[in-house]
N, C-alpha and C positions, 0 to 999 in steps of 0.2 A: 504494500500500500504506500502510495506516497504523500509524503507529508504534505500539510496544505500552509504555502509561504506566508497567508494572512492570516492564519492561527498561532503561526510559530512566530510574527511580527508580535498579533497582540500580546501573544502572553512574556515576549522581552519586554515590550514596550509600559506590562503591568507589573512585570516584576525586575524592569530596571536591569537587564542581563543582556551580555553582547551576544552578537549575531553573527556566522562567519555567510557569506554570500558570494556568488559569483556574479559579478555586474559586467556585459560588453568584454567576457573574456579575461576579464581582472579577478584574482579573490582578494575579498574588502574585507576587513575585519571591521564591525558596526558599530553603534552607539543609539539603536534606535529613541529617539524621542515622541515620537508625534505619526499617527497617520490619518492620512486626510484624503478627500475624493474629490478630482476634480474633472468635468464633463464627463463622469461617469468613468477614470479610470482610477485606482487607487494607487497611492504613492506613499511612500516611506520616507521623512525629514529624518534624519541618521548624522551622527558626525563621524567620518571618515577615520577612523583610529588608525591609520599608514599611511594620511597623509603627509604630507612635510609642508608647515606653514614658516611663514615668514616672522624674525623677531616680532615684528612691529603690527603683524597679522593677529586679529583671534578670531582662534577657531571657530568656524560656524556651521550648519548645519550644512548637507546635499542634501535634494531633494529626489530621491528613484522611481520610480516607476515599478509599482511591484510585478509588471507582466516581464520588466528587463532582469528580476534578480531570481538564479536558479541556485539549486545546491546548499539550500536555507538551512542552515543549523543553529538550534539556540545550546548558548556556551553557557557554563555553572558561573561564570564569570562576572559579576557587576558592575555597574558605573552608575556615577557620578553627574547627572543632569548637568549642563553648563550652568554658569552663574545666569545669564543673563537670559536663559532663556524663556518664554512665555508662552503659551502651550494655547498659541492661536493658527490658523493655517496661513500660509503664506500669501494668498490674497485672496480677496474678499470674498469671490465669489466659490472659492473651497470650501468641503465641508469635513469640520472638527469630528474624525471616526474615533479617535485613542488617545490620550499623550502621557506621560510620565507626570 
């Protein structure tokens, strides 16, 4: 049976625990915060845990598309919500499914 990526999103996203994914060929290790629907597809706000930001950079979220992320695993691993985050969807006319 395989697993279903928007069960395995919610329940990182409710219990705050990272997510390994394959996005476009890359594996991403995740940070889901937040997921949200927009024109009807669902997407995943995540901060990217490999990426490499700039000193004067903070970190902020990516936004996925959950039909682009395969190979979904939830890790025993935790985190950390960003400081500044707000657990709105990215614009207006998305709609608030989950968020930390």
């Amino acid at each position: 049976m395989h697993n279903d990526p928007r069960l395995t999103f919610m329940q990182a996203i409710a219990l705050k625990r990272k997510v390994v994914a394959s996005y476009n060929g890359a594996r991403l290790d995740l940070a889901p915060h937040l997921m949200f629907e927009r024109h009807g597809d669902l997407f995943v706000s995540a901060l990217n845990l490999g990426k490499s930001w700039r000193s004067d950079e903070e970190p902020r979220l990516g936004h996925f598309k959950l039909d682009g992320l395969r190979d979904v695993e939830l890790q025993e691993e935790e985190f950390d919500p960003l400081p500044a985050f707000a657990p709105e969807p990215p614009k207006p006319d998305d709609i608030l499914i989950l968020a930390v």
